[in-house]
PAGU-35446 format. One record per residue (C-alpha): residue number from 1; x, y, z. Coordinates in nm, 2 decimals. Example, Ala and Ser with C-alpha at 12.3 -4.5 7.8 and 13.67 -1.06 7.14 Angstrom:
2
<r i="1" u="1.23" v="-0.45" w="0.78"/>
<r i="2" u="1.37" v="-0.11" w="0.71"/>
// end
This chain:
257
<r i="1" u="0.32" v="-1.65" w="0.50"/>
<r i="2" u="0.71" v="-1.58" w="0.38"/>
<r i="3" u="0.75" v="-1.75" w="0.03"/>
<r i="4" u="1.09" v="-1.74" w="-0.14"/>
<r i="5" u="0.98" v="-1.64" w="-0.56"/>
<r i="6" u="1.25" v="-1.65" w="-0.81"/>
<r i="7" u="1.51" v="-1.58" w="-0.49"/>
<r i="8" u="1.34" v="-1.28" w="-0.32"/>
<r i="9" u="1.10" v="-1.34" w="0.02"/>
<r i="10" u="0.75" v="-1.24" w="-0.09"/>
<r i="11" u="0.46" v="-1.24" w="0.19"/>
<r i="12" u="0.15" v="-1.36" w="0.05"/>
<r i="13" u="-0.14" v="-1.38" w="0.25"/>
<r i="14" u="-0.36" v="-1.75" w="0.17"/>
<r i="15" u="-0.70" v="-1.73" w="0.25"/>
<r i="16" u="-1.00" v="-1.95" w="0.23"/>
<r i="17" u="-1.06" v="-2.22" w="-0.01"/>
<r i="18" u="-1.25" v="-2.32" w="-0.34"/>
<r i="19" u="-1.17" v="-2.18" w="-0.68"/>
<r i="20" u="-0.83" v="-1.94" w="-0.65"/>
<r i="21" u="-0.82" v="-1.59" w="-0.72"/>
<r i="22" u="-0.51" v="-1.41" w="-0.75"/>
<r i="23" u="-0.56" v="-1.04" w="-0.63"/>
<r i="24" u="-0.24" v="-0.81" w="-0.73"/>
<r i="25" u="-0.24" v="-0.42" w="-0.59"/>
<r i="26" u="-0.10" v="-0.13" w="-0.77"/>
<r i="27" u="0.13" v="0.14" w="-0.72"/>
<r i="28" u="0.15" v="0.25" w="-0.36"/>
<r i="29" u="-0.05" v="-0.04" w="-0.28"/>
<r i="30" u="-0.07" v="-0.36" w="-0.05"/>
<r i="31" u="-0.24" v="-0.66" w="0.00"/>
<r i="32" u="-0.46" v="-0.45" w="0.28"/>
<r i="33" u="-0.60" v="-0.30" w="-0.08"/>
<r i="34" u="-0.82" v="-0.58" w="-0.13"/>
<r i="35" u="-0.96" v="-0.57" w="0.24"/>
<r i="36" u="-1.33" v="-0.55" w="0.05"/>
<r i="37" u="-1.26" v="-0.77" w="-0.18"/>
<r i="38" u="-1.12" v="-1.00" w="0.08"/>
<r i="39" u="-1.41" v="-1.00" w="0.31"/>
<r i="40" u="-1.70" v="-1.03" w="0.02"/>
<r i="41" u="-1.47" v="-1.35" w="-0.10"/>
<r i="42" u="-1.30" v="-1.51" w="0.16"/>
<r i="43" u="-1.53" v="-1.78" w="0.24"/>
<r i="44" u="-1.62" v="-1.83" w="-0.10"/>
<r i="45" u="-1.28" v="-1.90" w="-0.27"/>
<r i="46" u="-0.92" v="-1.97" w="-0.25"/>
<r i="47" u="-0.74" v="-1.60" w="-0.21"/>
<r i="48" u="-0.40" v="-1.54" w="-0.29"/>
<r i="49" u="-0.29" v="-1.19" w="-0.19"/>
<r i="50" u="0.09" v="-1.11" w="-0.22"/>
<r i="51" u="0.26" v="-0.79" w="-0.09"/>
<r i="52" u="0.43" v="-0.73" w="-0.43"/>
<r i="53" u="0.84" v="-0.74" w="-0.40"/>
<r i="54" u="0.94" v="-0.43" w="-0.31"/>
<r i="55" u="0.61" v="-0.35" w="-0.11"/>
<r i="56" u="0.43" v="-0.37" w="0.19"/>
<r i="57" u="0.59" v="-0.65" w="0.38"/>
<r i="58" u="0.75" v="-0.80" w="0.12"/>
<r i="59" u="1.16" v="-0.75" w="0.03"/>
<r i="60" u="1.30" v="-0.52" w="-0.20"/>
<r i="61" u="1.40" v="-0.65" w="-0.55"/>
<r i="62" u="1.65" v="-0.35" w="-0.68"/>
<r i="63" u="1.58" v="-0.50" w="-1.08"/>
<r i="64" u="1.18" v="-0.47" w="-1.06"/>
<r i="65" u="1.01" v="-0.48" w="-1.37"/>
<r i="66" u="0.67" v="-0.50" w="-1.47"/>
<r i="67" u="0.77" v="-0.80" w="-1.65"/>
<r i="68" u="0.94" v="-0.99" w="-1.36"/>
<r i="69" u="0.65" v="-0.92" w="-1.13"/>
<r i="70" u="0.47" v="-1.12" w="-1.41"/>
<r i="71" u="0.69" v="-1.37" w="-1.33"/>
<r i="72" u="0.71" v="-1.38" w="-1.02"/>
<r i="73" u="0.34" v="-1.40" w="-0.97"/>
<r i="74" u="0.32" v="-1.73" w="-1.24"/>
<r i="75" u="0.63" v="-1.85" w="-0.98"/>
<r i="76" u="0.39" v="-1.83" w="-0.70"/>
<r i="77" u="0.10" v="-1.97" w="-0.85"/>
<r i="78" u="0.33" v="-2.30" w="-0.91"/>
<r i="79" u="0.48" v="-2.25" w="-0.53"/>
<r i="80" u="0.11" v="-2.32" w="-0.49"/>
<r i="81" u="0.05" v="-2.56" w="-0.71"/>
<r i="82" u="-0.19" v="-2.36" w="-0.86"/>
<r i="83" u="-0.25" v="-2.47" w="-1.21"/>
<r i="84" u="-0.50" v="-2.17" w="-1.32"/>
<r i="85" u="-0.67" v="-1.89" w="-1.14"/>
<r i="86" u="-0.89" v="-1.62" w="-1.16"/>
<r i="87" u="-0.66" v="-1.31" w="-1.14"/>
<r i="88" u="-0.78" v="-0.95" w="-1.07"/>
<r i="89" u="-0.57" v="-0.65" w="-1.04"/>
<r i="90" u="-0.59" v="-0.24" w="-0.96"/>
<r i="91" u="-0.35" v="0.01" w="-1.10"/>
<r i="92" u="-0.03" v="-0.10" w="-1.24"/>
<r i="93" u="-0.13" v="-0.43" w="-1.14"/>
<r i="94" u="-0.36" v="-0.44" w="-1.40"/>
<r i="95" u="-0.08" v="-0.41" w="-1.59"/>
<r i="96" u="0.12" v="-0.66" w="-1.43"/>
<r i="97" u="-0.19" v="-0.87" w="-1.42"/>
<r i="98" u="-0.21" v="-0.86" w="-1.86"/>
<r i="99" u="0.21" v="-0.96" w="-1.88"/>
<r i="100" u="0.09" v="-1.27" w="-1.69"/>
<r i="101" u="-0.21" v="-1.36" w="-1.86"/>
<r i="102" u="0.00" v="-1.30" w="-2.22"/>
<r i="103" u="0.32" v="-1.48" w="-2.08"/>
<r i="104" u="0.11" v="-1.80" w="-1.94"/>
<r i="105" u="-0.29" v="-1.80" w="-2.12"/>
<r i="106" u="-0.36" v="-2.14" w="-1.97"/>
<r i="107" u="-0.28" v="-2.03" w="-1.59"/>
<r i="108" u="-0.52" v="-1.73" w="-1.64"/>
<r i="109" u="-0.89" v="-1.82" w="-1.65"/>
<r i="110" u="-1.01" v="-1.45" w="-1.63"/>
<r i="111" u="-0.91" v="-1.07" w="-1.53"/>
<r i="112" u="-1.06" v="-0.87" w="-1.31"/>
<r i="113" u="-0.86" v="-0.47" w="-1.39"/>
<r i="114" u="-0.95" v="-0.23" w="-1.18"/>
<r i="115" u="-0.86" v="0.11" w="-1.24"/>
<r i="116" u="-0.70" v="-0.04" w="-1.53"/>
<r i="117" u="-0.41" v="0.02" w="-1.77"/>
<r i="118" u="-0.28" v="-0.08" w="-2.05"/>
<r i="119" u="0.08" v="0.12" w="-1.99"/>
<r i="120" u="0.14" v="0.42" w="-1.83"/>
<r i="121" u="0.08" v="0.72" w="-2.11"/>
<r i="122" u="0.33" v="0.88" w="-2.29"/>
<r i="123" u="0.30" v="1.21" w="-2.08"/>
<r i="124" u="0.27" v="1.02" w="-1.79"/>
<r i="125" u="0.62" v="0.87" w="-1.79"/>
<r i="126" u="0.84" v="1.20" w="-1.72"/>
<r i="127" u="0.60" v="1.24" w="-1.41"/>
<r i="128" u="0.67" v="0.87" w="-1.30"/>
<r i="129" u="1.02" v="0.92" w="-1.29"/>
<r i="130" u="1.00" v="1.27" w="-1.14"/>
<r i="131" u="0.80" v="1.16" w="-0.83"/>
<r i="132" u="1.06" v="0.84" w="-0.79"/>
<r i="133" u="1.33" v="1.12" w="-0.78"/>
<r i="134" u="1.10" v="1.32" w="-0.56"/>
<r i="135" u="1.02" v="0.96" w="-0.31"/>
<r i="136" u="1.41" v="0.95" w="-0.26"/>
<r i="137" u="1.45" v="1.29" w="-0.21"/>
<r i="138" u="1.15" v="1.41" w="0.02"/>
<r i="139" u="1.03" v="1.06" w="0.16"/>
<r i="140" u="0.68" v="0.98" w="0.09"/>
<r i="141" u="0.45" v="1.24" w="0.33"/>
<r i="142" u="0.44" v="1.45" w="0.05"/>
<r i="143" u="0.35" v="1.21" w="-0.21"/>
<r i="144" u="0.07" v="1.06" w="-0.01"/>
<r i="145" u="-0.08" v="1.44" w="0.05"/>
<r i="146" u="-0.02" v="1.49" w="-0.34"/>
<r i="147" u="-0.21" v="1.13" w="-0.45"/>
<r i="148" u="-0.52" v="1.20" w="-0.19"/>
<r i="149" u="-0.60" v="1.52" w="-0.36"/>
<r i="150" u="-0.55" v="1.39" w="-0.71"/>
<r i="151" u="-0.63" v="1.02" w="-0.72"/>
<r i="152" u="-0.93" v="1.01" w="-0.53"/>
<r i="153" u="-1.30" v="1.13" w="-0.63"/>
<r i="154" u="-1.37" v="1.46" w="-0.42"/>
<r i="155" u="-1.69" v="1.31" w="-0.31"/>
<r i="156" u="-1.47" v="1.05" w="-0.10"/>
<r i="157" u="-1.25" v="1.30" w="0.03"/>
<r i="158" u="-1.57" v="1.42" w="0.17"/>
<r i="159" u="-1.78" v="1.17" w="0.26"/>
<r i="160" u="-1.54" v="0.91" w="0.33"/>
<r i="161" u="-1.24" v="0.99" w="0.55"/>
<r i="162" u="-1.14" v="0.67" w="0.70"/>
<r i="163" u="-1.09" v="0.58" w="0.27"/>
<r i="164" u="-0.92" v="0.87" w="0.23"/>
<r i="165" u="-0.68" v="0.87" w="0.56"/>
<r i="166" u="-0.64" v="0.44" w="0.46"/>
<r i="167" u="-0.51" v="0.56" w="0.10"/>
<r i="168" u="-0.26" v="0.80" w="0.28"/>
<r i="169" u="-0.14" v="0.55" w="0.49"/>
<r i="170" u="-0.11" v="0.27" w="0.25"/>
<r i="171" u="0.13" v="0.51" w="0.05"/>
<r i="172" u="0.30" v="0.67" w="0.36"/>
<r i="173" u="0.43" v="0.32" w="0.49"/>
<r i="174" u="0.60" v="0.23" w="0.19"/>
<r i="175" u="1.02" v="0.24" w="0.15"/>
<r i="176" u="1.06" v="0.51" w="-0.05"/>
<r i="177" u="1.33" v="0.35" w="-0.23"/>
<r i="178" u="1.13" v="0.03" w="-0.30"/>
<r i="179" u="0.83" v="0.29" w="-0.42"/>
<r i="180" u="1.07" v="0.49" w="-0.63"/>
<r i="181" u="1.16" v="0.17" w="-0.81"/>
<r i="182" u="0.81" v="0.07" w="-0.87"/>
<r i="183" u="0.75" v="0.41" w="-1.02"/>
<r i="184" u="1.06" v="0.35" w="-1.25"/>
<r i="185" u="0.92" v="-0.01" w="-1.37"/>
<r i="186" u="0.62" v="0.18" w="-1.47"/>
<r i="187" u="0.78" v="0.40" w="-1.63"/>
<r i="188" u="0.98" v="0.18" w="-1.87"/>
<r i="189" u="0.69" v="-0.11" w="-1.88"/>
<r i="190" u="0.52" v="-0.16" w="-2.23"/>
<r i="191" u="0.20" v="-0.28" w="-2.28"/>
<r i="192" u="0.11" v="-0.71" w="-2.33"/>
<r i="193" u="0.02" v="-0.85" w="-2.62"/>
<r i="194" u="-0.35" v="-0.83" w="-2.64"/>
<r i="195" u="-0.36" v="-1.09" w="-2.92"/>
<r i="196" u="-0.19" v="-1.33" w="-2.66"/>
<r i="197" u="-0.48" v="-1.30" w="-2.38"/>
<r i="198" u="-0.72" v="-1.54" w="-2.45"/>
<r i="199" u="-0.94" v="-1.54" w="-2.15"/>
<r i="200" u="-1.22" v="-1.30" w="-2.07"/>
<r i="201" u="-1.22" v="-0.95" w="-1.89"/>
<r i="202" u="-1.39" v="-0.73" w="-1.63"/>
<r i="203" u="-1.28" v="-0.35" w="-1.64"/>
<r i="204" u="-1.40" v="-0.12" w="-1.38"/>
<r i="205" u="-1.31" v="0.21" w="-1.36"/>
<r i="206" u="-1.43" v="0.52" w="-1.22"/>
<r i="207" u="-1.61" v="0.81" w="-1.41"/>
<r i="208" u="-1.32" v="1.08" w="-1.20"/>
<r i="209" u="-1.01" v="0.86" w="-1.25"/>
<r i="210" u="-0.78" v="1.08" w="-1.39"/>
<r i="211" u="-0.51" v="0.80" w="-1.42"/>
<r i="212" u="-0.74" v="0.55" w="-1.61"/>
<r i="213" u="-1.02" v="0.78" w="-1.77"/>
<r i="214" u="-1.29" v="0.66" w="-1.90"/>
<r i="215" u="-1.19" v="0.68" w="-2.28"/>
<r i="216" u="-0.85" v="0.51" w="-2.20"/>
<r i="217" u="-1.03" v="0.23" w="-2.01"/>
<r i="218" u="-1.27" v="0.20" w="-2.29"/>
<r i="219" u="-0.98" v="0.18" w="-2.60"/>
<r i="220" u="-0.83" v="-0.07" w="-2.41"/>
<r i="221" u="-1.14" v="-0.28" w="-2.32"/>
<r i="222" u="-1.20" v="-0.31" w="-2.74"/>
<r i="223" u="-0.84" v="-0.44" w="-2.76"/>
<r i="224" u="-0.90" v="-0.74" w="-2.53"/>
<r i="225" u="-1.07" v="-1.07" w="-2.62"/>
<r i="226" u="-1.48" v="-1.08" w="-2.46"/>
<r i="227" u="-1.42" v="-0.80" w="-2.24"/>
<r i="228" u="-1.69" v="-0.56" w="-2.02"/>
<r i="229" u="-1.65" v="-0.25" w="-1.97"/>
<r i="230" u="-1.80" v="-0.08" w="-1.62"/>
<r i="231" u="-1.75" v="0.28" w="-1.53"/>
<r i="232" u="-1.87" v="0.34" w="-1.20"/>
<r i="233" u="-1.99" v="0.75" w="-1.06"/>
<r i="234" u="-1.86" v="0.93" w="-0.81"/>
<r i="235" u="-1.51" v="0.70" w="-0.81"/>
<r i="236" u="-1.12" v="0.82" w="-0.86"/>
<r i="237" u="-0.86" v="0.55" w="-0.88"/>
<r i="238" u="-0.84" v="0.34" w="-0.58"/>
<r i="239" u="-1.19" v="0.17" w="-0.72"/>
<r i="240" u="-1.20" v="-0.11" w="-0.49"/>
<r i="241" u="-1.16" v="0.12" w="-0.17"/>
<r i="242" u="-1.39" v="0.42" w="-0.31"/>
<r i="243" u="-1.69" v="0.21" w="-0.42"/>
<r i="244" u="-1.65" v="-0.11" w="-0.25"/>
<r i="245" u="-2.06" v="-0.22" w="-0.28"/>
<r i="246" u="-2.05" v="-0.22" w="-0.71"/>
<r i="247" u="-1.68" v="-0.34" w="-0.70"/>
<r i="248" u="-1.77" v="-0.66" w="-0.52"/>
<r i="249" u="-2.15" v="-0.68" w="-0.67"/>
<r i="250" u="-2.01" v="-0.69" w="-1.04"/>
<r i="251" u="-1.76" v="-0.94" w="-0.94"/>
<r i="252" u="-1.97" v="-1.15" w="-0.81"/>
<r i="253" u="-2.21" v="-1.10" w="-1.13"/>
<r i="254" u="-1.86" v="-1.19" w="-1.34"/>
<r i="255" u="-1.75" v="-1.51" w="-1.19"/>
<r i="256" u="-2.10" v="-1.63" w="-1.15"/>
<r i="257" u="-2.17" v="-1.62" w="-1.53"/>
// end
């Protein structure tokens, strides 16, 4: 369905009902992310899954910040009439997903970060920027060949083609403008206040993720209030995609405790 959020059209799909969960894709990403996710829940709670402004089917929002997608998402929640959820995110929604639980702790009753982060790295800033450059320059073919080879475990590449040719899609159907400014609020986001998230966590992150590794996932598990920490084998970035089975087994495990 077309919502209009703070003055931009946002398509959220709204799924199911019982407890809500708010499911927020990363970088590249879409609400077809979550498909996994989506199936394992959909009969078992309320799902919220937007196409981010400036992705998927969603419309472009030239000013995108980390911080106004934060807002944006608490906008939709009261759209909704959502008072709280449970809110999981992958990639720089994970991000996203912190701004909100920091700007609004009552509306958050837990996260769910997968393939989490707590800001982009130092070093990893220059690249962000470069490959928006690169987006408006080249389009986004060569970006989506680029991320396959480096954002995925080599054992899906192998054994799971339809994972890897979904990823490469996912990334090759987005406006390269729209992706480009994404990359840029990245780039320039800063991490939430961890003293201002109050509700529990669920990290999950794979043992080949070169974006989140293991040690980075684990420093910013110990900064967040009653959090887990899962590292999963054979798993790159897109966690929920690559290793779909423990994704949805520990999240069942989490919101069942």
């Amino acid at each position: 369905m077309d919502y209009q959020i703070n003055g931009k059209r946002m398509v959220v799909d709204v799924l199911g009902s019982g407890a809500p969960l708010l499911l927020v894709h990363g970088l590249g990403g879409t609400a077809n992310s979550w498909a996994p996710v989506v199936a394992a829940f959909a009969g078992k709670m309320q799902l919220i899954v937007p196409d981010l402004p400036g992705a998927g089917r969603s419309a472009s929002d030239p000013a995108v910040s980390i911080e106004s997608l934060a807002a944006d998402l608490l906008a939709l929640l009261d759209v909704l009439g959502i008072d709280s959820a449970h809110v999981a995110g992958h990639s720089m929604g994970t991000v996203v997903c912190q701004h909100l639980a920091a700007l609004a702790p009552s509306r958050v009753r837990d996260l769910v970060l997968l393939g989490p982060l707590a800001e982009a790295p130092e070093a990893a800033r220059p690249a962000l920027r470069a490959r928006a450059d690169a987006a408006l320059q080249d389009g986004m073919d060569p970006i989506a060949e680029v991320l396959c080879e480096r954002a995925l475990a080599p054992v899906t590449r192998e054994r799971q083609p339809l994972v890897t040719g979904f990823v490469r899609e996912l990334i090759q159907r987005q406006r390269a403008g729209d992706y480009a400014a994404h990359c840029r609020a990245l780039a320039a986001g800063v991490r939430a206040d961890p003293a201002q998230i109050r509700c529990r966590s669920l990290l999950i992150a794979g043992h080949e993720d070169a974006t989140s590794p293991p040690a980075s996932v684990a420093a910013l598990a110990a900064s967040l209030p009653a959090a887990t920490h899962l590292e999963l084998a054979d798993c790159g970035h897109w966690t929920m995609l690559e290793q779909a089975a423990p994704v949805v087994a520990a999240m069942r495990k989490f919101y069942a405790a």
